[in-house]
C-alpha positions in Angstrom: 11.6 -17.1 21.4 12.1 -14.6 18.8 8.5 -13.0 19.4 8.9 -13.3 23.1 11.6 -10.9 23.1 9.9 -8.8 20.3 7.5 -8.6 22.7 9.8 -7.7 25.6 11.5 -4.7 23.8 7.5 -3.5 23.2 7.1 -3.3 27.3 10.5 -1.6 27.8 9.6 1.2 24.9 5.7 1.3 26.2 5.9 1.1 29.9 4.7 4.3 31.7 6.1 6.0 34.1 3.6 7.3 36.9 4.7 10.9 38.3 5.5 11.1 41.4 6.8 13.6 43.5 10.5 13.6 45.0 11.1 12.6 48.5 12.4 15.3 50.9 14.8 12.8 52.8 16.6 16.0 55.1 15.8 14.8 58.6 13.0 16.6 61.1 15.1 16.0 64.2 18.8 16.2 64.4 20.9 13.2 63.7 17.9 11.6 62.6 18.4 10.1 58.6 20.1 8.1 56.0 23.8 8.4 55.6 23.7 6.0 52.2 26.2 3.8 52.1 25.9 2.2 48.4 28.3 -0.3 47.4 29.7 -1.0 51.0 29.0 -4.4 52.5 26.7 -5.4 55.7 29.0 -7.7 58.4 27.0 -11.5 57.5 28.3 -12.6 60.2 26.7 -10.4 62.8 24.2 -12.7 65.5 20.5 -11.8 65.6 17.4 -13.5 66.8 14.4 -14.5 64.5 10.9 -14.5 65.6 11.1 -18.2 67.0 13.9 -17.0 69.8 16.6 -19.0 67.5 19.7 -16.8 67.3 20.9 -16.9 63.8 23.6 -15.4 61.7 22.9 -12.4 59.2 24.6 -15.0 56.5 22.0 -17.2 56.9 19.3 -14.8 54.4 22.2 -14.4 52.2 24.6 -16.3 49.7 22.0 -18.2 47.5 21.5 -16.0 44.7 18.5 -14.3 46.3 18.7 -10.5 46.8 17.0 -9.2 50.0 15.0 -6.7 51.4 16.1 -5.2 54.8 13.2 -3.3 56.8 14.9 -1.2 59.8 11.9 -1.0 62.4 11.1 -1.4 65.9 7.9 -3.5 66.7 6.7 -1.3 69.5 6.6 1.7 67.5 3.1 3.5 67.4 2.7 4.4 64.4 5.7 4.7 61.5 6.9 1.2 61.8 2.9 -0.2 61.3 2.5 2.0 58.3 6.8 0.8 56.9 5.6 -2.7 57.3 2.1 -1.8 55.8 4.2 -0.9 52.7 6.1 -4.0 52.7 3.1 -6.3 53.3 1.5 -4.3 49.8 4.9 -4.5 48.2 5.3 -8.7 48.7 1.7 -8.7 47.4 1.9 -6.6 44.6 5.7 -7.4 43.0 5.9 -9.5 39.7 8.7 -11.3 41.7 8.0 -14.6 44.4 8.8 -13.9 47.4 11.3 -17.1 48.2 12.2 -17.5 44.8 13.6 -14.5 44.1 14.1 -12.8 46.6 13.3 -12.6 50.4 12.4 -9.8 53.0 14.1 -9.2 56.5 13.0 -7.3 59.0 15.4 -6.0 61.7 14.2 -4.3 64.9 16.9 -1.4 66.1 15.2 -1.3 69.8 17.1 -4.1 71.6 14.4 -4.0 74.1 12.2 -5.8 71.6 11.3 -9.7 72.5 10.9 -12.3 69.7 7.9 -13.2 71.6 6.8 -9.2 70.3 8.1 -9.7 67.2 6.8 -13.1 66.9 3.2 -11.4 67.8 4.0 -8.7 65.0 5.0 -11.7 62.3 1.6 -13.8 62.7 -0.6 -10.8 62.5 1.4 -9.7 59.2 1.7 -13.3 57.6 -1.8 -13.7 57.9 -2.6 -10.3 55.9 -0.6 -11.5 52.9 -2.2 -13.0 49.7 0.4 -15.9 50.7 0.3 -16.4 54.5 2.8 -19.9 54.4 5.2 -18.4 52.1 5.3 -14.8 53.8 6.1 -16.9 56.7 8.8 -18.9 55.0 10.8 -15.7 54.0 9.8 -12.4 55.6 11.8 -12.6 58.8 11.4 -10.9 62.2 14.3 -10.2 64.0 15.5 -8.9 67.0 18.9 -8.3 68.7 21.0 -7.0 71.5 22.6 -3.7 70.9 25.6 -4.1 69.7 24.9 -6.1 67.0 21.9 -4.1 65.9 24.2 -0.7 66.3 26.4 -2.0 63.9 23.9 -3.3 61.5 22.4 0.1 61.6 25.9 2.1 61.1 26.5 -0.2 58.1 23.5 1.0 56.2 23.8 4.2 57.3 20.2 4.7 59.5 20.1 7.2 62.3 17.9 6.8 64.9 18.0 8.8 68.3 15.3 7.7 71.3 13.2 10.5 72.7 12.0 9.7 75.9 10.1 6.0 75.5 10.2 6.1 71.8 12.4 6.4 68.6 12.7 9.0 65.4 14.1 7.7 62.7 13.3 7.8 58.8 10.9 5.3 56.9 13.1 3.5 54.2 13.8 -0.1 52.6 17.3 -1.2 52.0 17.7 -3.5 48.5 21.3 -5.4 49.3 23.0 -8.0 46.9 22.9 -11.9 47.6 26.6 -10.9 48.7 25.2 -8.6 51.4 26.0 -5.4 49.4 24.0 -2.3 49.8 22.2 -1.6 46.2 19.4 0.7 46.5 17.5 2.5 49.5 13.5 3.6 48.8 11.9 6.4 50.8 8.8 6.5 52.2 5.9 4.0 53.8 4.7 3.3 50.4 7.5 1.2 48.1 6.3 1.4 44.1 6.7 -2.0 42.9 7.8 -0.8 39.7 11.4 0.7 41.5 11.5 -2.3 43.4 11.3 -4.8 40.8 13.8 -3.1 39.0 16.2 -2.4 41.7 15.9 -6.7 43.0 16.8 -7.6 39.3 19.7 -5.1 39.2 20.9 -6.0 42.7 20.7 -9.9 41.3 22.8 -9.0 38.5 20.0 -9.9 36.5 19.8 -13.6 37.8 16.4 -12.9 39.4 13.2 -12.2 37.3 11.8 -13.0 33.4 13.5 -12.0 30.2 10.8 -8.7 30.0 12.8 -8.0 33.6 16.3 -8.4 32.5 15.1 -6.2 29.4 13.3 -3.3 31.2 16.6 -3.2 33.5 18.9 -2.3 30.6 16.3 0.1 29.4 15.6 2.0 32.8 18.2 3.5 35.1 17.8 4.9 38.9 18.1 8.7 39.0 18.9 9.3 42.6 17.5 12.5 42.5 14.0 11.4 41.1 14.4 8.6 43.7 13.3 6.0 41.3 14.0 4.7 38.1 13.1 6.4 34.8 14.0 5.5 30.9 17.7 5.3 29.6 17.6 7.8 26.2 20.5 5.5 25.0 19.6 1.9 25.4 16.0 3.4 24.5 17.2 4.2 21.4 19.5 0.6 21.3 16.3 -1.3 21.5 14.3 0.2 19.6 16.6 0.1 16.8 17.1 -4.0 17.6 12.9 -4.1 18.0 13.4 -2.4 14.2 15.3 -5.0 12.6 13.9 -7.7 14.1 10.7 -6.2 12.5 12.7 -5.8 9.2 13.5 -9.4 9.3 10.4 -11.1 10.2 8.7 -8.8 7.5 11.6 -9.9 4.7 11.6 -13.5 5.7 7.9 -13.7 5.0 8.4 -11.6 1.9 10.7 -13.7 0.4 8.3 -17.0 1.5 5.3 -15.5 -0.4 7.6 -15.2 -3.7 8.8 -18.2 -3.5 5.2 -19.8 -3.0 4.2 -17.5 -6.3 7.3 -18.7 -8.1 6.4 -22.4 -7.2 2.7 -22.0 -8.0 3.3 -20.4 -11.6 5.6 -23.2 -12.4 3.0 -25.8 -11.8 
């Protein structure tokens, strides 16, 4: 156990940080954007529709420890939505993290002209392009709703949309929320690093999600907001390395004192 979490402490002083460049989030058309709303709570008991035409309640993906990710899309959009759920199709495949286990992914459709036969059409063709088709079908949730439940939803996070003529504008993000329905994290973009996401599920899971190394790299990483991503804590680097040091003191003094003890034993025989 001991050279487990020697072994953890190496991957939170050693683990790279790719550069990348720092979203412009300022929307292109007016009242079009994120207002974030971080540390507010969703409304669980708001009714939406899943992809089988069963209306259910938002508490149902919440409340068992799990933390979730929440996708605002609309399944008839032509082009942003295909390339959001692109990214969260690559992100189920390529987090450390089971999908089901620890966490789960919802997908909420802010058009309430949008069928659950449509977004049942979108769900198959998507489950089927994961590594894990039964599982992604088990937790990665299509839904639909009427509009004043999906208004409400979308107020609470803080997502601006406005339609222009038959379609929508509206910003490409991910929502990370608490198994208690508590708004965490938001990630920019069509393209979610799993790295940031990992980190943000563990953290929104109070660290109940995950391996040790995850629990590790959380106290050694924090989210800079401005980065939009998570980069090394100077401090708790410095706290763990110093641990990783005397653990290294130890183990090197135990076996120290074993070898002279071995002499001592051998020259008195």
């Amino acid at each position: 156990m001991r050279l487990f979490f020697v072994f953890a402490l190496l991957a939170c002083l050693v683990w790279s940080e790719p550069a990348t460049a720092q979203l412009d989030t300022k929307p292109l058309i007016e009242d079009v954007g994120v207002d974030e709303q971080l540390g507010e709570h969703v409304n669980l008991s708001l009714t939406l529709t899943d992809q089988h035409g069963k209306q259910v309640r938002l508490s149902e993906y919440f409340g068992d420890g799990k933390p979730v990710v929440l996708a605002p899309v609309y399944y008839s959009c032509p082009q942003l939505c295909t390339l959001v759920l692109n990214g969260v199709r690559d992100l189920i495949d390529d987090l450390p993290l089971e999908l089901g286990e620890d966490y789960r992914v919802i997908n909420v459709s802010f058009d309430p002209e949008n069928t659950p036969e449509l977004a049942a059409s979108k769900a198959a063709n998507y489950y089927q392009s994961t590594k894990n088709p039964t599982t992604s079908a088990e937790n990665w949730h299509f839904l639909t709703g009427e509009a004043p439940a999906v208004e409400n939803l979308m107020n609470q996070i803080g997502f601006r949309y406005k339609k222009v003529d038959d379609q929508y504008s509206h910003t490409s993000v991910i929502v990370l929320l608490s198994p208690k329905g508590v708004i965490t994290r938001y990630v920019y973009g069509v393209t979610y690093p799993a790295k940031d996401v990992r980190l943000g599920l563990v953290e929104a899971a109070e660290g109940k999600v995950g391996s040790t190394i995850d629990k590790v790299l959380i106290y050694c990483f924090k989210y800079d907001p401005k980065a939009g991503k998570y980069v090394k804590d100077a401090m708790n680097m410095l706290r763990a390395g110093g641990v990783l040091t005397l653990l290294v003191m130890l183990v090197a003094g135990f076996f120290l004192w074993r070898s002279e003890l071995f002499n001592r034993t051998e020259a008195g025989t």
